[in-house]
N, C-alpha and C positions, 0 to 999 in steps of 0.2 A: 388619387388613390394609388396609383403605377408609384406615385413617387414618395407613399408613408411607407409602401413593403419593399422600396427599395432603401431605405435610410433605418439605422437603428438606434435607439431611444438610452444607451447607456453611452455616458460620459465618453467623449472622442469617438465614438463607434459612428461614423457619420461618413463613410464611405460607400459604392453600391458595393450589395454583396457577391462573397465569391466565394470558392473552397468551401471549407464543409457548411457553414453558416448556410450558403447557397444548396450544397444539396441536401441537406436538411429540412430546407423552406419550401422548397420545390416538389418533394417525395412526402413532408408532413411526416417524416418517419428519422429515428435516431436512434442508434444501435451503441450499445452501453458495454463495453467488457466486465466480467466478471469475474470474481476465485470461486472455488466453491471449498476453500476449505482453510483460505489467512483468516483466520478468527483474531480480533473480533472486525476486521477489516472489510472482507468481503467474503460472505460465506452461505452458504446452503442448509436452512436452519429448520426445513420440514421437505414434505415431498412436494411442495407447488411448483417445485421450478424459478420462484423470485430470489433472487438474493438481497439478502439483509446484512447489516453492519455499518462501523463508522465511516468510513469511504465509498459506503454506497450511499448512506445517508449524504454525504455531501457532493454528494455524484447526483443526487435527486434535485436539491438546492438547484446545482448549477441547471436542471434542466427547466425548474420552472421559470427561474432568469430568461432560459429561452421562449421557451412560450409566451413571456411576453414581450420579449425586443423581437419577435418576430412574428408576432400578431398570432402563435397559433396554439390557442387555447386546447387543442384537441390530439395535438401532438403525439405522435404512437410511438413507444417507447419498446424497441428490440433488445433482447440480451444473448449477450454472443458471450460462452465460456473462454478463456487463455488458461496459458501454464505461465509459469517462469519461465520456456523457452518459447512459447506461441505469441508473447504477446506484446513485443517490438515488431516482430514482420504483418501480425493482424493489424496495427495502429498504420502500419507503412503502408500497406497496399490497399486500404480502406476498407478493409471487411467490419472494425469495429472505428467509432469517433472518437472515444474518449476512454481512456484505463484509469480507472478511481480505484486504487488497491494497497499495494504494498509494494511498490513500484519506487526503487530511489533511485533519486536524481544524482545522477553522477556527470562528469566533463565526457568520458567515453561513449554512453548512452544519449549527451546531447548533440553528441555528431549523426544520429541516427530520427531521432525524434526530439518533440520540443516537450515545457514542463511546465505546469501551471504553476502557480507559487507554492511553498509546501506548504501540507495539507498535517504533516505527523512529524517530529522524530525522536528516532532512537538510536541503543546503542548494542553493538552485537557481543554478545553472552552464551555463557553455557546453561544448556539443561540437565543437571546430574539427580541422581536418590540425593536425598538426604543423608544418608549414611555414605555414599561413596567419598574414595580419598584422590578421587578427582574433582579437585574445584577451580583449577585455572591451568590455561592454554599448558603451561610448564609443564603441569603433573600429567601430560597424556602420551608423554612420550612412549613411541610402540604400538599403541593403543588404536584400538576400530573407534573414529568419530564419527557419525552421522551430519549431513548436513543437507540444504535440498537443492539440486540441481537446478542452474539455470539464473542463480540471487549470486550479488554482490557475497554472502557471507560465505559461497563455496569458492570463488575467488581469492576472498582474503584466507580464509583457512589455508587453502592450496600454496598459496607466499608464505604464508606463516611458515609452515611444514618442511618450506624449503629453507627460508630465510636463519631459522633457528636449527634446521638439521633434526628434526622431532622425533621424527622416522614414523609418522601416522599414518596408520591406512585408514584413506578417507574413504567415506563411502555415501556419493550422490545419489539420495533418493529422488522419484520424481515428482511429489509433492509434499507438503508440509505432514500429511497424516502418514506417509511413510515414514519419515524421520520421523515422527514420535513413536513409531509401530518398530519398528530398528531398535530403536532405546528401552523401548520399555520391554520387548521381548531379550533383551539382554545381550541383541548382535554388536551392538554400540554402545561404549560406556559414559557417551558424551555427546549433547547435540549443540552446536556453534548456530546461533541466529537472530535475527532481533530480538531484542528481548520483551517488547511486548506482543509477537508472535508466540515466543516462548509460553508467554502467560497467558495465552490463549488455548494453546493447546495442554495446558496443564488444567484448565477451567474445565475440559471439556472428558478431563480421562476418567479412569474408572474411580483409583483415588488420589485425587486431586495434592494431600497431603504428605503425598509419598517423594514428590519432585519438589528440586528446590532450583532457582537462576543463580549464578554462583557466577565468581571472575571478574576480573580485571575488564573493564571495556573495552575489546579490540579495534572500534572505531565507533563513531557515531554518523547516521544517516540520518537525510531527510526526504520524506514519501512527496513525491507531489504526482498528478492527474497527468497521464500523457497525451500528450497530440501530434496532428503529422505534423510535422518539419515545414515553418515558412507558413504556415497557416495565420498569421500576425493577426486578422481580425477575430477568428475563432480562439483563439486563448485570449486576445483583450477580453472576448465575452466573457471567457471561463473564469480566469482572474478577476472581472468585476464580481463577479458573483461570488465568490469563495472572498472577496476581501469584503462585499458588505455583508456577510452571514460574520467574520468576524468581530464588524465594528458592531454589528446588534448584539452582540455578547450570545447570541443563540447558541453557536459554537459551543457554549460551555455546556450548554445541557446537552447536548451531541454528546459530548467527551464524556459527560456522566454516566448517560445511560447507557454506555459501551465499554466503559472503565471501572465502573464506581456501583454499578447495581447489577442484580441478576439479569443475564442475556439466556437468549434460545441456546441449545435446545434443552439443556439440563436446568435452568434456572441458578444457575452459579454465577458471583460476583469475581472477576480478572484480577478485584480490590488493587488498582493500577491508579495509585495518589497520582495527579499533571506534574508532569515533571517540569523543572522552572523553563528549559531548552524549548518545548511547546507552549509556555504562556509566554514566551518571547517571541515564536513564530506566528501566536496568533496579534500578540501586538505588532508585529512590524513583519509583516509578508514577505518574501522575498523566495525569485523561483532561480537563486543561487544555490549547489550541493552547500550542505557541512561542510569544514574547514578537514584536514588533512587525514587521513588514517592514522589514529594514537598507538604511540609506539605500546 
């Protein structure tokens, strides 16, 4: 018996356990990060307190995986909130195991923490009216852009702005619903961010048909699940589980029902067609970043 709950049952995982695997096992208990506001990713969709969405859905996947490479069917499941800025130091110091969100993997972020294989990607865009004669990076010169503190897309705006001499006054909110609350009150005449964050929080405004994604793709990213750093047995687990959720083709009704049909809390469709860059990550996984920032 000492030596079923010391051995795990997925493919190479036949080491005794250690690091989080271990105290996970040991406590019965696993602490899950959360957003409460990247729609449709990870979000806070009534007053329960659970968060709902596509990266929690697959944050769920990887927990049942657990429960059974480690015998423990009863497993209690903690949720610990992050920000964009909370939620590299929470992964580092163990308050939370695992960030399922909107979370990209980049080479500077993997000197810090490690990456399950990705999980999303996309490309980073503007959110303007429909009428405005702002529709790409070029035409904001001067201009108040919103973007939200703490994500790779306030980074790249921030280069941009120099790089091109723009002269933007950028303006860091501290989460995704500020930036749209910036924009749509008129402090911001443009918001820089994923673009299917974008389309998430256009699902969710008052009128949805008023805002359009617009521009040039400033880069493309790809989301994967974070873990601490050297953890080698705990991502093999997390990556067996996110790689056989994709070979059952489950995955695609995930992507549906958070892309393609009505989500909480308004009943609105993101109508977010798979773009070909995600049916390419779910066939062939890999917890390498995208290729290079597009010029």
């Amino acid at each position: 018996m000492a030596l079923s709950v010391a051995f795990l049952s997925h493919e190479g995982m036949s080491a005794e356990l250690s690091g989080t695997l271990k105290k996970v096992k040991e406590s019965g208990t696993i602490t899950l990060a959360y957003r409460d506001a990247a729609i449709p990713f990870s979000y806070l969709a009534d007053a329960s307190g659970v968060p709902v969405g596509y990266s929690q859905d697959i944050q769920s996947k990887v927990v049942e995986a657990l429960k059974k490479d480690l015998d423990l069917p009863n497993l209690k499941i903690q949720y610990n909130l992050v920000t964009s800025q909370t939620r590299i130091p929470l992964i580092q110091n163990g308050t939370v195991d695992i960030e399922c969100g909107s979370t990209t993997n980049n080479a500077e972020r993997q000197q810090q923490v490690s990456f399950s294989v990705g999980i999303f990607e996309i490309s980073t865009r503007l959110l303007t009216t429909k009428q405005s004669s702002y529709k790409d990076i070029d035409d904001l010169k001067g201009r108040n852009v919103v973007t939200t503190a703490g994500t790779t897309a306030e980074r790249l705006l921030r280069s941009t702005n120099v790089e091109k001499q723009l002269g933007m006054n950028i303006i860091s909110a501290k989460d995704h619903g500020e930036s749209f609350q910036l924009l749509e009150t008129g402090r911001a005449v443009a918001w820089l961010q994923d673009d299917a964050l974008l389309a998430g929080e256009r699902a969710k405004s008052r009128n949805p048909d008023r805002w359009t994604i617009s521009g040039a793709a400033q880069s493309r990213e790809i989301y994967g699940c974070m873990l601490r750093k050297g953890d080698d047995a705990f991502k093999q687990a997390v990556d067996g589980a996110i790689k056989a959720l994709y070979a059952s083709g489950e995955i695609n009704e995930i992507y549906s029902k958070w892309f393609q049909h009505p989500i909480p809390p308004k009943g609105l469709s993101l109508d977010y067609p798979m773009p070909n860059e995600v049916k390419e990550l779910y066939a062939n996984p890999t917890d390498q970043p995208a290729p290079a920032t597009m010029p």
